[in-house]
N, CA, C and O of each residue as an XYZ file, in Angstrom:
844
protein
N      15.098     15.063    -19.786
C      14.781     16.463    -19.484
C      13.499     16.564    -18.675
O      13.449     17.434    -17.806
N      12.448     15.757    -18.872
C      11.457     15.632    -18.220
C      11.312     15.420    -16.641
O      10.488     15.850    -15.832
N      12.457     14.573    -16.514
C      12.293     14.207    -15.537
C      13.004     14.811    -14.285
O      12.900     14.590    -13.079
N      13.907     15.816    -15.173
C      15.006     17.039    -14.525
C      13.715     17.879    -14.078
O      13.428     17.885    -12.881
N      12.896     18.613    -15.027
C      11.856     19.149    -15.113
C      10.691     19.239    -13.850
O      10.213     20.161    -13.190
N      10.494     17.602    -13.903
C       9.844     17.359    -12.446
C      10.433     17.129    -11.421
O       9.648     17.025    -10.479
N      11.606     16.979    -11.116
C      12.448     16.969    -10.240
C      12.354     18.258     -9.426
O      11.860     18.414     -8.309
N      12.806     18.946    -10.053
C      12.665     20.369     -9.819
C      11.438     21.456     -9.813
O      11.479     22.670     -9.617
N      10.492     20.718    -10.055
C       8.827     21.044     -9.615
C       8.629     20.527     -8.436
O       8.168     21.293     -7.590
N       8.937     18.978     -8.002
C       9.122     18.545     -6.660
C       9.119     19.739     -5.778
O       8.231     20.279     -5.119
N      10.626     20.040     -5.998
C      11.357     20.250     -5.026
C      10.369     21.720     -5.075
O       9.642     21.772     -4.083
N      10.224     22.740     -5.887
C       9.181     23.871     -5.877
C       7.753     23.781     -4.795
O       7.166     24.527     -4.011
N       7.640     22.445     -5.284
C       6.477     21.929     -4.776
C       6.306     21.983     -3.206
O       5.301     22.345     -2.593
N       7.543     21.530     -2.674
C       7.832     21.013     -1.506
C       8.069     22.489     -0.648
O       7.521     22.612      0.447
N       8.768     23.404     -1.109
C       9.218     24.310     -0.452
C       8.590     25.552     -0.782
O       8.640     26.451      0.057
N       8.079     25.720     -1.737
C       7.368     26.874     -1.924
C       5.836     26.901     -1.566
O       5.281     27.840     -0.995
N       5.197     25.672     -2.004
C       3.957     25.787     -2.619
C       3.095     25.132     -1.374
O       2.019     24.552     -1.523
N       3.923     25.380      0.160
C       2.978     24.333      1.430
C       2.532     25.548      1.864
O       3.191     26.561      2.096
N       1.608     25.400      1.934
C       0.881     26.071      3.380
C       1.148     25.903      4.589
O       1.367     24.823      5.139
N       1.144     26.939      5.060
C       2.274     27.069      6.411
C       0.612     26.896      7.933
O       0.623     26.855      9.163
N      -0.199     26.863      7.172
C      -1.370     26.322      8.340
C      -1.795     24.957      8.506
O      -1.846     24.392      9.598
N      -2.069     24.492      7.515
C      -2.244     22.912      7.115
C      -0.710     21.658      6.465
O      -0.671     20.448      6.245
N      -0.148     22.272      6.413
C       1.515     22.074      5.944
C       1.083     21.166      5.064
O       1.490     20.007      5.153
N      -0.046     21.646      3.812
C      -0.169     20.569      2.378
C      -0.017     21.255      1.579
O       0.566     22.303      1.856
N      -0.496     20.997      0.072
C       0.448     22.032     -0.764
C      -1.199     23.131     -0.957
O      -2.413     22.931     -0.918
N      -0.526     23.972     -1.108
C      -1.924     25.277     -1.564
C      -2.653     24.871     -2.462
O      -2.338     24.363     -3.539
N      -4.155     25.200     -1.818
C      -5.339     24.918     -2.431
C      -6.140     26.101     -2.551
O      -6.488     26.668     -1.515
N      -6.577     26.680     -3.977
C      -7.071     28.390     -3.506
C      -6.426     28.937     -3.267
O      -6.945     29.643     -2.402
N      -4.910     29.399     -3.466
C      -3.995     30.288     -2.523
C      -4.889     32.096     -2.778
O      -5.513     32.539     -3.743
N      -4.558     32.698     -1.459
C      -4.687     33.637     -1.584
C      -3.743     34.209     -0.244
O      -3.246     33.691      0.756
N      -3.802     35.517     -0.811
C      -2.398     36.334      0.044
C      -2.996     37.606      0.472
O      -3.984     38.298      0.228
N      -1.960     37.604      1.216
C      -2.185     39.099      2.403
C      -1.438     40.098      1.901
O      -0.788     39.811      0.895
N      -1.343     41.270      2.351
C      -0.511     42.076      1.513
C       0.619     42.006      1.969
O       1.537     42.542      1.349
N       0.834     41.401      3.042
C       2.121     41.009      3.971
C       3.069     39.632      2.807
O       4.097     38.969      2.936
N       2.119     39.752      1.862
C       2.881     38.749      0.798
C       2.737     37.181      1.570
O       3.396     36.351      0.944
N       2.367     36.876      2.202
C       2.057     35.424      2.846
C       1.018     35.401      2.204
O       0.194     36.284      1.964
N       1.115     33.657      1.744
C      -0.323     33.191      0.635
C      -0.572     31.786      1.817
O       0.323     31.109      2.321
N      -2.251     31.627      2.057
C      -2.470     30.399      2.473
C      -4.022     29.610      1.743
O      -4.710     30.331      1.021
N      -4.390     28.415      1.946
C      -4.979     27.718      1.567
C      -6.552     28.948      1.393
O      -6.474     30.058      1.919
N      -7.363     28.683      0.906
C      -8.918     29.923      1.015
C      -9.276     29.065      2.367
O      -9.296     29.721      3.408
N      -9.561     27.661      2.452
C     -10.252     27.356      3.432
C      -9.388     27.122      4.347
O     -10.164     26.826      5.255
N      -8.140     27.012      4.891
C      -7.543     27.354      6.010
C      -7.949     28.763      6.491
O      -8.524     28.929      7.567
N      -7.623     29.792      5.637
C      -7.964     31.091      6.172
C      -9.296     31.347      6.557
O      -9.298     32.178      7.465
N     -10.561     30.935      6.209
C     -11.465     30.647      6.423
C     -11.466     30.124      8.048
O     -11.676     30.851      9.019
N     -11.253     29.058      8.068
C     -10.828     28.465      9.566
C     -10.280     29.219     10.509
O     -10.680     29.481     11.643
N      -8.917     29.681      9.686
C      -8.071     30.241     10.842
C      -9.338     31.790     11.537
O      -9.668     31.989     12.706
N      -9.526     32.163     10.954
C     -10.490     33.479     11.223
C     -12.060     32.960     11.766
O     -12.714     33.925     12.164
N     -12.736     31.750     11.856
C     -13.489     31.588     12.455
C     -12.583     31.082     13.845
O     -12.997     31.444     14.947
N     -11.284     30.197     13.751
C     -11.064     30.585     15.649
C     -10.358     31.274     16.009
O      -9.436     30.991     16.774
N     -10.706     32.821     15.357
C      -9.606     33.556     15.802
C     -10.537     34.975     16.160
O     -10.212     36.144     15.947
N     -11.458     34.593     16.609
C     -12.913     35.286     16.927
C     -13.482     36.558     15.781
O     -13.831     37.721     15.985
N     -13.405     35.871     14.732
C     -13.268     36.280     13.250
C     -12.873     37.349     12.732
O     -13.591     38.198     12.204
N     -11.484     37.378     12.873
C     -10.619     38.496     12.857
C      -9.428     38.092     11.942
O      -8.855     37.074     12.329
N      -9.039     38.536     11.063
C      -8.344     38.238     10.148
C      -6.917     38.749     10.567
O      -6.636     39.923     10.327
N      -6.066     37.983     11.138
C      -4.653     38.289     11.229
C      -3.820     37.200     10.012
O      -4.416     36.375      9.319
N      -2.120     37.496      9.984
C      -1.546     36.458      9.152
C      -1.164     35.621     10.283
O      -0.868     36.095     11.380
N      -1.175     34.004      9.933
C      -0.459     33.289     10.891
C       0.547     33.243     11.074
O       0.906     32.562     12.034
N       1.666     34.010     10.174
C       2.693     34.149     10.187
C       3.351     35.310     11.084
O       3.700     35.203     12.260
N       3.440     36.455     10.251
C       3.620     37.430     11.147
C       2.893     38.233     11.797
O       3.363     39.163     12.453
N       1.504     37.945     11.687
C       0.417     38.293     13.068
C      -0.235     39.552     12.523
O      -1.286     39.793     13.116
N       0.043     40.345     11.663
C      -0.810     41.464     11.223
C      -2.096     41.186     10.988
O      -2.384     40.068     10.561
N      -3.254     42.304     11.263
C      -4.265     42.097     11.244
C      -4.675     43.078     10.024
O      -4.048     44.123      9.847
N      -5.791     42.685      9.161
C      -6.396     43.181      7.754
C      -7.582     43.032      8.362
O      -7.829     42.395      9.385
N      -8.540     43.860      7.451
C     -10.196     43.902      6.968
C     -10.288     42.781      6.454
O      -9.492     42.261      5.672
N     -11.779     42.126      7.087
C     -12.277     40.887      5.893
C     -12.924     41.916      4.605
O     -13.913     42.621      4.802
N     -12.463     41.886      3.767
C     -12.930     42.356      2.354
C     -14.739     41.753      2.311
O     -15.312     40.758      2.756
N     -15.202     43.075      1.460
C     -16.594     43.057      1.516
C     -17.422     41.493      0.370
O     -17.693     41.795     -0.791
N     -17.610     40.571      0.656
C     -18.059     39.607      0.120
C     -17.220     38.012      0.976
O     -17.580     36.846      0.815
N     -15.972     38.556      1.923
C     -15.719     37.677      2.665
C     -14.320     37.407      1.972
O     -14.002     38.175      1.064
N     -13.473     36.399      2.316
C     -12.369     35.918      2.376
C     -12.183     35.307      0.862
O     -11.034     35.197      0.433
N     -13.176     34.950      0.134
C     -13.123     34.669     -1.328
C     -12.697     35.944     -2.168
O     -12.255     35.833     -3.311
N     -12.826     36.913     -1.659
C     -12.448     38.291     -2.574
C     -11.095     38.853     -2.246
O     -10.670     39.903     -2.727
N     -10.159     37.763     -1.031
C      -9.227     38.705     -1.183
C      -7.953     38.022     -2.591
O      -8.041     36.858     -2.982
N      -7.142     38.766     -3.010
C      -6.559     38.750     -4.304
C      -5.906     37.246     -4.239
O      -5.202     36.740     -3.366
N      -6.400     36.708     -5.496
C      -5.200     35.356     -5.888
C      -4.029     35.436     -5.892
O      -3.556     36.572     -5.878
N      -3.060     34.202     -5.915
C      -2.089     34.629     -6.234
C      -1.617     34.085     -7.408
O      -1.132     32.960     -7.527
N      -1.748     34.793     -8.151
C      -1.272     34.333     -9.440
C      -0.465     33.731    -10.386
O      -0.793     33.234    -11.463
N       0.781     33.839     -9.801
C       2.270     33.401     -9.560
C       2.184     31.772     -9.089
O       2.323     30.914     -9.960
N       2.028     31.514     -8.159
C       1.411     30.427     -6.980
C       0.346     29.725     -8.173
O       0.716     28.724     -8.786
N      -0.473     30.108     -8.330
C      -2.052     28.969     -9.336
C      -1.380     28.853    -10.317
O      -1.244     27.649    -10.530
N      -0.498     29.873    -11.592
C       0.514     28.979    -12.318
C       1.427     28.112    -11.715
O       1.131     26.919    -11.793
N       2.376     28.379    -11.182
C       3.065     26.868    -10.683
C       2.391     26.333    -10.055
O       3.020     26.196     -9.005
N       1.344     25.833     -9.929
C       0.559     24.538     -9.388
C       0.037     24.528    -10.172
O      -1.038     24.219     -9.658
N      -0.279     24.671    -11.760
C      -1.218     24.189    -12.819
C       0.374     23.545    -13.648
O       0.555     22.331    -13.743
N       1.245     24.408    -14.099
C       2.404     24.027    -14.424
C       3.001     22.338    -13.845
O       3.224     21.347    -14.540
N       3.149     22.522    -12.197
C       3.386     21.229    -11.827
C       2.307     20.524    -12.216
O       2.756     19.586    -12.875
N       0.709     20.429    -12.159
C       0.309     19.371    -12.432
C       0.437     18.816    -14.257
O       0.194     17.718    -14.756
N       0.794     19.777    -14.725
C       0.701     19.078    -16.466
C       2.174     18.810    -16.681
O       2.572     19.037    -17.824
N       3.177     18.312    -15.687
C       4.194     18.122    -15.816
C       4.062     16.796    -15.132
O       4.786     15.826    -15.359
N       3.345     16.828    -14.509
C       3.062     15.305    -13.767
C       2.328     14.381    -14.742
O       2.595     13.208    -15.002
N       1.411     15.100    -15.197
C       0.100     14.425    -16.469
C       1.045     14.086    -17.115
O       1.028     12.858    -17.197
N       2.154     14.650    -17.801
C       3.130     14.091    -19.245
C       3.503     13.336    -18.182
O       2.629     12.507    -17.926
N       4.688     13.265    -17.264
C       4.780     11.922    -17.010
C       4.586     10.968    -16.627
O       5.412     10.093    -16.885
N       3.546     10.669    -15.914
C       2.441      9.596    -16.605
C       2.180      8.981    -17.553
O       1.967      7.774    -17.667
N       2.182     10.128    -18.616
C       2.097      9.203    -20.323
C       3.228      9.087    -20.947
O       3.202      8.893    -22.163
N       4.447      9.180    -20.266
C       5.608      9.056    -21.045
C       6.169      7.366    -20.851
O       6.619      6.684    -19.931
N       5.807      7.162    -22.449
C       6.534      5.874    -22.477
C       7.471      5.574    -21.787
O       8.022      6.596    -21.375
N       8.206      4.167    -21.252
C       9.879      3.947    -20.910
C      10.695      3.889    -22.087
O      10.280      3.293    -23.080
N      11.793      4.441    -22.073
C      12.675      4.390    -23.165
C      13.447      3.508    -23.352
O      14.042      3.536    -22.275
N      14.094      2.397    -24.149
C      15.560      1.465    -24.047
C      16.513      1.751    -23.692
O      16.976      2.270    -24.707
N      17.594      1.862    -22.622
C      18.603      2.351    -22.031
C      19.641      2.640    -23.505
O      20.308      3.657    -23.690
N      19.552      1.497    -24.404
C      20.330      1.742    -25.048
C      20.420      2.402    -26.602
O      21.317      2.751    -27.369
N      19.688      2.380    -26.599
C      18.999      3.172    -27.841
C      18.124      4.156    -27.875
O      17.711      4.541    -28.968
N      17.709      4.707    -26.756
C      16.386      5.732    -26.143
C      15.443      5.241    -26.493
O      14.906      4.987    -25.415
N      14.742      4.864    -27.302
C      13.685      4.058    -27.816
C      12.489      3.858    -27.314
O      12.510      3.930    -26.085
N      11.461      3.637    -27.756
C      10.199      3.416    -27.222
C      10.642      1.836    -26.994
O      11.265      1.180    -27.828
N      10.097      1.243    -25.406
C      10.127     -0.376    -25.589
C       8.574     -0.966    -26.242
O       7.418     -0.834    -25.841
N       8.858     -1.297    -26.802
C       7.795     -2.051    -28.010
C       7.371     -3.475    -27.933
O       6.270     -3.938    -28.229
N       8.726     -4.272    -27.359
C       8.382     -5.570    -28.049
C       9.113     -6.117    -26.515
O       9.600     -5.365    -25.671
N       9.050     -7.267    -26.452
C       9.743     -8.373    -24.758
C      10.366     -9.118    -25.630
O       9.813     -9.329    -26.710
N      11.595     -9.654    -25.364
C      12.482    -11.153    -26.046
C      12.112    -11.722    -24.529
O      12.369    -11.242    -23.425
N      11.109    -13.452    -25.069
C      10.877    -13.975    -23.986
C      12.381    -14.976    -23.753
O      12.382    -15.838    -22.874
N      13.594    -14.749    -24.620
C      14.638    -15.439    -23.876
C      15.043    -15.258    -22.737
O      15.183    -16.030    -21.788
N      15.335    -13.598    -22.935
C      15.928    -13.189    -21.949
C      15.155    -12.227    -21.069
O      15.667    -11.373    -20.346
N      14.055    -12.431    -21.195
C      13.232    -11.717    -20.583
C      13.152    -10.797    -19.801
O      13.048    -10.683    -18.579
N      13.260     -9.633    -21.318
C      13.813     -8.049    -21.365
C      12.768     -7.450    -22.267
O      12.409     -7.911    -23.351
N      12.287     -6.258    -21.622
C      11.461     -5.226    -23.017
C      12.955     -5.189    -23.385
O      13.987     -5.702    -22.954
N      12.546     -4.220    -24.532
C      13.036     -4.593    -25.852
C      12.395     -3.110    -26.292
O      11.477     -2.543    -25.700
N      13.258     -2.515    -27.735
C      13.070     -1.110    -28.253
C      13.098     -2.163    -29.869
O      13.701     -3.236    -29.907
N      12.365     -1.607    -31.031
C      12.470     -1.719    -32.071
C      13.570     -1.936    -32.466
O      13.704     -2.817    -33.314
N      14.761     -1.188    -31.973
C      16.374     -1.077    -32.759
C      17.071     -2.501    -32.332
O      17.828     -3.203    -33.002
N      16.542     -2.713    -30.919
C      16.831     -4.180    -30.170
C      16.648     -5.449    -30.861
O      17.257     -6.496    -30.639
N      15.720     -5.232    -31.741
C      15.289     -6.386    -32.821
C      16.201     -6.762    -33.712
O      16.373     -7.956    -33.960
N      16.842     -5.877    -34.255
C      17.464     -6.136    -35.358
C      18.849     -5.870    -35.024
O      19.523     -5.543    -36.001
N      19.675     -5.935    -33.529
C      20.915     -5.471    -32.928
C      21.058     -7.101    -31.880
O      21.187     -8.287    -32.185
N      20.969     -6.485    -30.812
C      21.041     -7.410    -29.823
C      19.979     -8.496    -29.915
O      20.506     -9.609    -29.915
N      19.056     -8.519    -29.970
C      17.975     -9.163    -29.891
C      17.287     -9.714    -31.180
O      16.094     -9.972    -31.340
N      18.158     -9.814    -31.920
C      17.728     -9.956    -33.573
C      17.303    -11.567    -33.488
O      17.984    -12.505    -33.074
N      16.105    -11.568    -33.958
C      15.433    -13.501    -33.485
C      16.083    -14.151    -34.888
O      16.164    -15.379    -34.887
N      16.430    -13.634    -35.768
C      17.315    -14.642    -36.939
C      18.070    -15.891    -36.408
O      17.989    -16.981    -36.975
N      18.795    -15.679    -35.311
C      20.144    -16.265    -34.565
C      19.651    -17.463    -33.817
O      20.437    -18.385    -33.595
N      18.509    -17.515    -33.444
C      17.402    -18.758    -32.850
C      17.706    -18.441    -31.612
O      17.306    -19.398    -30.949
N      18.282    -17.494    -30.748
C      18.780    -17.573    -29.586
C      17.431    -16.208    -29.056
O      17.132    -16.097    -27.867
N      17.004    -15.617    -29.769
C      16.235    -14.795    -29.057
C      14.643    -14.938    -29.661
O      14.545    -15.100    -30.877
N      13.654    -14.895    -29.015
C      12.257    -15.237    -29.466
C      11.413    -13.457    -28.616
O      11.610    -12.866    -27.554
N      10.562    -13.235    -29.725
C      10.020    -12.094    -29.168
C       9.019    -11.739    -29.538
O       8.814    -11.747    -30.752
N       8.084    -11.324    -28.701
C       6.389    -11.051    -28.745
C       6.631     -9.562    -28.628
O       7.650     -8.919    -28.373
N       5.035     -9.114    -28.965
C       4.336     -7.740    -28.664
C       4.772     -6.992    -27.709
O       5.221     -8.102    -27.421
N       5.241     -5.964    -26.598
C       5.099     -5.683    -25.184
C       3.837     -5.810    -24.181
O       3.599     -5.997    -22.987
N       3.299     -5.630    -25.187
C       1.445     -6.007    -25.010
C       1.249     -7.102    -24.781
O       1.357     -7.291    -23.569
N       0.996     -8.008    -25.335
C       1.106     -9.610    -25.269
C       1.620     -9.837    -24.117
O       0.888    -10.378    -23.289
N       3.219     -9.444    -23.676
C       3.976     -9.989    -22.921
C       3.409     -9.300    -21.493
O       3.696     -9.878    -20.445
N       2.598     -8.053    -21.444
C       1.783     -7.373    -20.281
C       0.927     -8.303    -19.949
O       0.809     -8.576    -18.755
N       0.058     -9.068    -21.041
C      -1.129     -9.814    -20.596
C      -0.932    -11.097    -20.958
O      -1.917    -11.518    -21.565
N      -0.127    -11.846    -20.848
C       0.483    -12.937    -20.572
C       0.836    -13.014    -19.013
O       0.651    -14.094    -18.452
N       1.251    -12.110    -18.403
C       2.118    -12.209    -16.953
C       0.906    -11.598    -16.350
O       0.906    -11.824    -15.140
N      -0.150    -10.897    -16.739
C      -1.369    -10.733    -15.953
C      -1.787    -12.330    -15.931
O      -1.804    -12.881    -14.830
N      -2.119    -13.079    -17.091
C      -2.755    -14.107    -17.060
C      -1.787    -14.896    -15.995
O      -2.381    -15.076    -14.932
N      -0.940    -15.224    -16.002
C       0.177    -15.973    -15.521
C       0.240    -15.346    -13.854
O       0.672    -16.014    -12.915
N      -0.192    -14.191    -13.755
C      -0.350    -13.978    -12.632
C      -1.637    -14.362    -11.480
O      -1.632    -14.436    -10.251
N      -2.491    -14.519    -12.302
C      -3.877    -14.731    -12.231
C      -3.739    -16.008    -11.728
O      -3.947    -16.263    -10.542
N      -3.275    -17.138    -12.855
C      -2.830    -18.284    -12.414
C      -2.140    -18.791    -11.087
O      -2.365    -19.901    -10.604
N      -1.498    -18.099    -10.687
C      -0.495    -18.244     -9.215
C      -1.104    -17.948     -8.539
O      -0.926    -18.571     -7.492
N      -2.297    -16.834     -8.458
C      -3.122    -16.360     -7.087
C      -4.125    -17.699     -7.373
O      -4.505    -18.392     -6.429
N      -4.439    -17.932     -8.501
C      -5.530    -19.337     -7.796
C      -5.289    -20.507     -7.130
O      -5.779    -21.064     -6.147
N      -3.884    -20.883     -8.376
C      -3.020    -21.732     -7.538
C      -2.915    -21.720     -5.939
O      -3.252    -22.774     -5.399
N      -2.501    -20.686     -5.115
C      -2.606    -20.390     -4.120
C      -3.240    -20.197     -3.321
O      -2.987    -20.483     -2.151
N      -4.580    -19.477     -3.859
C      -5.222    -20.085     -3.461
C      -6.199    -21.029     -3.055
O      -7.113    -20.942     -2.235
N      -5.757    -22.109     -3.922
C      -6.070    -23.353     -3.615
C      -5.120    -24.702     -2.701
O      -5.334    -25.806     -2.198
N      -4.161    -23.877     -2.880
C      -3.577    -24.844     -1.736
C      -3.207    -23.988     -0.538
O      -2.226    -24.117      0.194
N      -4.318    -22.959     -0.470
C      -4.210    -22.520      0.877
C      -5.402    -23.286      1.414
O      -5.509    -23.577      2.605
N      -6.505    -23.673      0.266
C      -7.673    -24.029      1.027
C      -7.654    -25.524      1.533
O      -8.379    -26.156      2.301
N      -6.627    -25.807      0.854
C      -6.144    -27.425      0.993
C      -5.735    -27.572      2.316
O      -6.087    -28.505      3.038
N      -4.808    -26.432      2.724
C      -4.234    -26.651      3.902
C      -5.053    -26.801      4.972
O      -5.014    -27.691      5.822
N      -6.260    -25.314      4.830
C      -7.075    -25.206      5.946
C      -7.828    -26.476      5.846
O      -8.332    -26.938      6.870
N      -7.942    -27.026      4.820
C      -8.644    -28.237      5.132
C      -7.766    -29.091      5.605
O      -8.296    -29.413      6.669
N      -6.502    -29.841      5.510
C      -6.084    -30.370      6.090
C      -5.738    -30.342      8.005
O      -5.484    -31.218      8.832
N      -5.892    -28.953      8.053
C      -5.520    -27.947      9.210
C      -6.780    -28.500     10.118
O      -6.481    -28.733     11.289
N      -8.288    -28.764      9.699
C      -9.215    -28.634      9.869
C      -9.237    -30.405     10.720
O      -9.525    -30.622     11.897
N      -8.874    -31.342      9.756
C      -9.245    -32.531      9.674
C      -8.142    -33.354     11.112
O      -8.360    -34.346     11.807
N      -6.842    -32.273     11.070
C      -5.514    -32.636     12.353
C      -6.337    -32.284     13.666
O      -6.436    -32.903     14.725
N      -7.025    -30.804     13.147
C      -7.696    -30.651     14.920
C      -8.475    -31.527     15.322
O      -8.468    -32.102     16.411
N      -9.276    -31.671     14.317
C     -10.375    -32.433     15.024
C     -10.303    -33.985     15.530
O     -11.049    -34.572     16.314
N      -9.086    -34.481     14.774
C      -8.360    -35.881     15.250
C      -7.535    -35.357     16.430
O      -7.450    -36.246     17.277
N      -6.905    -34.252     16.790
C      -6.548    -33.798     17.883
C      -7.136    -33.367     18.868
O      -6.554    -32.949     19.869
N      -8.846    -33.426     18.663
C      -9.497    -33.389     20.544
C      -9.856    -34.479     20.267
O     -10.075    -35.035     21.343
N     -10.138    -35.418     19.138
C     -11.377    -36.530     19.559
C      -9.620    -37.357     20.222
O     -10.045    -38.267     20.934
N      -8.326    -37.412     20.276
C      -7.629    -38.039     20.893
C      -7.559    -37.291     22.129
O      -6.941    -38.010     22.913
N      -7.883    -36.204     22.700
C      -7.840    -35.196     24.316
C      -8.898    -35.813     24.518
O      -9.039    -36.169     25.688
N     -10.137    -36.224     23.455
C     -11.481    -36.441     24.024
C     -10.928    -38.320     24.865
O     -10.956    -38.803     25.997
N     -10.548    -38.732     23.655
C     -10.055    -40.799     24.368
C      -9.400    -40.296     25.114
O     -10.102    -40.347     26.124
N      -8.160    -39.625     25.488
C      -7.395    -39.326     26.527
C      -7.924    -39.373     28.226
O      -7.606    -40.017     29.226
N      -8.923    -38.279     27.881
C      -9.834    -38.124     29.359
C     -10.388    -38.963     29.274
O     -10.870    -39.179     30.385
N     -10.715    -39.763     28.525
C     -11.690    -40.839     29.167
C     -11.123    -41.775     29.546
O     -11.730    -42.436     30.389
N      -9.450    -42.370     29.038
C      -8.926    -43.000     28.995
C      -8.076    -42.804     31.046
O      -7.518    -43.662     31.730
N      -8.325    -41.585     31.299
C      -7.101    -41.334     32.459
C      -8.883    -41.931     33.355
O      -8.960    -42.963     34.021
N      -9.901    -41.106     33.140
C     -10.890    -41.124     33.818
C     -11.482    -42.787     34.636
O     -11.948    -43.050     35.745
N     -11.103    -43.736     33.222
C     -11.442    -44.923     33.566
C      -9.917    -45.878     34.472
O      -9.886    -46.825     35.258
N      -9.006    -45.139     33.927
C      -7.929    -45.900     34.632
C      -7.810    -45.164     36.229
O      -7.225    -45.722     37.157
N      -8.497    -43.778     36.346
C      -8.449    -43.620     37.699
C      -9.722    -44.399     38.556
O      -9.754    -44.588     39.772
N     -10.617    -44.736     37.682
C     -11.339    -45.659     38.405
C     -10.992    -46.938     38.644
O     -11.073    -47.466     39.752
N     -10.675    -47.372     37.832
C      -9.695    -48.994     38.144
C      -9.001    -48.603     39.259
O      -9.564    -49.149     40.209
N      -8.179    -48.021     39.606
C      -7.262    -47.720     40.641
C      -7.842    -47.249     41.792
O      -6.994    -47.226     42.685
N      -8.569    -46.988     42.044
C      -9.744    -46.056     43.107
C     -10.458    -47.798     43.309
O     -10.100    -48.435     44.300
N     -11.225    -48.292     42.530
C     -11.664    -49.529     42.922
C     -10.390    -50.626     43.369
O     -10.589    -51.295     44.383
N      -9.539    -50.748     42.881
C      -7.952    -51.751     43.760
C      -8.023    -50.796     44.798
O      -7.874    -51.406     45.856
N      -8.171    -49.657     44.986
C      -7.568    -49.467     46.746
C      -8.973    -49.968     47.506
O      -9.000    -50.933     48.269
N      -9.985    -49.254     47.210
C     -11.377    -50.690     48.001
C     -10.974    -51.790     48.158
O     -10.731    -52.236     49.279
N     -10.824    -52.434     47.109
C     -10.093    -53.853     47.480
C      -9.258    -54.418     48.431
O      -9.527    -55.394     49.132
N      -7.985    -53.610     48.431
C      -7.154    -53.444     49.420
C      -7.651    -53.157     50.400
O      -7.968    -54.138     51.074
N      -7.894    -52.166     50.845
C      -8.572    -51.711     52.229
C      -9.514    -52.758     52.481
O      -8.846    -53.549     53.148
N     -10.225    -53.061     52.403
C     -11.496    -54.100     52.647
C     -10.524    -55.378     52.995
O     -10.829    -55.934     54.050
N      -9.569    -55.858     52.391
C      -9.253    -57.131     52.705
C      -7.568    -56.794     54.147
O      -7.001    -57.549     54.937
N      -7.441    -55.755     53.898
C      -6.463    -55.292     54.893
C      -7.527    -55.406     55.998
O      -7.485    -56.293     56.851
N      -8.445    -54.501     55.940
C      -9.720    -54.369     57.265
C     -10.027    -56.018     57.555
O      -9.959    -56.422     58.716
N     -10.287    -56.731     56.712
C     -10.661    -58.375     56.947
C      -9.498    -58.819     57.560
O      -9.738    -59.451     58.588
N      -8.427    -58.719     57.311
C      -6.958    -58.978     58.092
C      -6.877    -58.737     59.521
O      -6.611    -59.628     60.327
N      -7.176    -57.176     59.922
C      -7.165    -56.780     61.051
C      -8.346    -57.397     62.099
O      -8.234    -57.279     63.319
N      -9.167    -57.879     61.635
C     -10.343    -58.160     62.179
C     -10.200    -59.864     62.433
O     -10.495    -60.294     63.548
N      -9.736    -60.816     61.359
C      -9.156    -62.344     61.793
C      -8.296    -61.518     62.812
O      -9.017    -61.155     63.741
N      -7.066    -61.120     62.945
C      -6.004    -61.329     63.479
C      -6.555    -60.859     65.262
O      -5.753    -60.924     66.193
């Protein structure tokens, strides 16, 4: 029922309760007599750029700023209950336990067999630990167990992320000091080769010169 409840505050929410200047839900509503309600500080706004003249943004009629300013013109009353209504319909569900599909039940307890919350009635039905086939903790326990257990996997991780970057670390740097032998390696073999063509030439030139 609750959740029919807020369902249908949603949807109130959504279609009734926006402000048609800021399109969020009303904050301060206050209304014109034209029955259009908008945010206090949109209207505020809208009338400082509207060379402070109070029209509706809707259908454009123009009103008196009321003597103390735009805070004095009438609430809407209707409007600040359903937006106090929706929010303590939201607050309960928030605190509404989950129920056992099959029993409605408060879930209470986890069977770490099958690793399922579990409702009180579950204990002694489906989940009855007599049978050796089902084992079952606190719901609590089983919350901060899988925090801990979760905790565990992010260190895990990250530690063999740091492993990697270290490994990551140790490939580059064996990967220029081999670009580093490389160039030196082409550098000296283009000198070997640069010194054989001297060679050549010089003894070709000694050739031409006997002959």
């Amino acid at each position: 029922m609750a959740s029919k409840n807020l369902s249908l505050l949603e949807d109130i929410d959504e279609k009734v309760l926006e402000c048609s200047i800021c399109n969020g839900r009303l904050e301060d509503p206050k209304s014109l007599s034209c029955r259009h309600s908008f945010c206090l500080k949109c209207l505020e706004n809208w009338v400082q750029t509207n060379s402070g003249k109070l029209t509706c943004p809707i259908c454009r009629k123009e009103y008196p700023i009321p003597d103390g300013g735009l805070e004095k013109l009438a609430p809407n009353t209707i409007l600040n209950n359903l937006l106090e209504t929706i929010k303590q319909v939201k607050d309960e569900a928030k605190g509404t336990t989950s129920l056992c599909a099959s029993h409605d039940q408060p879930l209470k307890m986890y069977c770490t067999q099958c690793k399922v919350p579990i409702c009180i009635e579950c204990t002694e039905m489906e989940h009855a630990a007599g049978d050796g086939k089902h084992e079952l903790i606190n719901i609590v326990t089983a919350f901060n167990t899988f925090n801990e257990t979760s905790e565990d996997l992010k260190k895990a991780a990250n530690e063999s992320i740091r492993k990697t970057e270290n490994v990551l670390k140790v490939i580059t740097k064996k990967d220029e000091e081999l670009e580093e032998s490389k160039e030196e390696s082409l550098t000296d073999i283009n000198n070997q080769v640069q010194e054989m063509v001297q060679v050549i030439q010089k003894k070709r030139r000694r050739n031409e010169e006997e002959s």
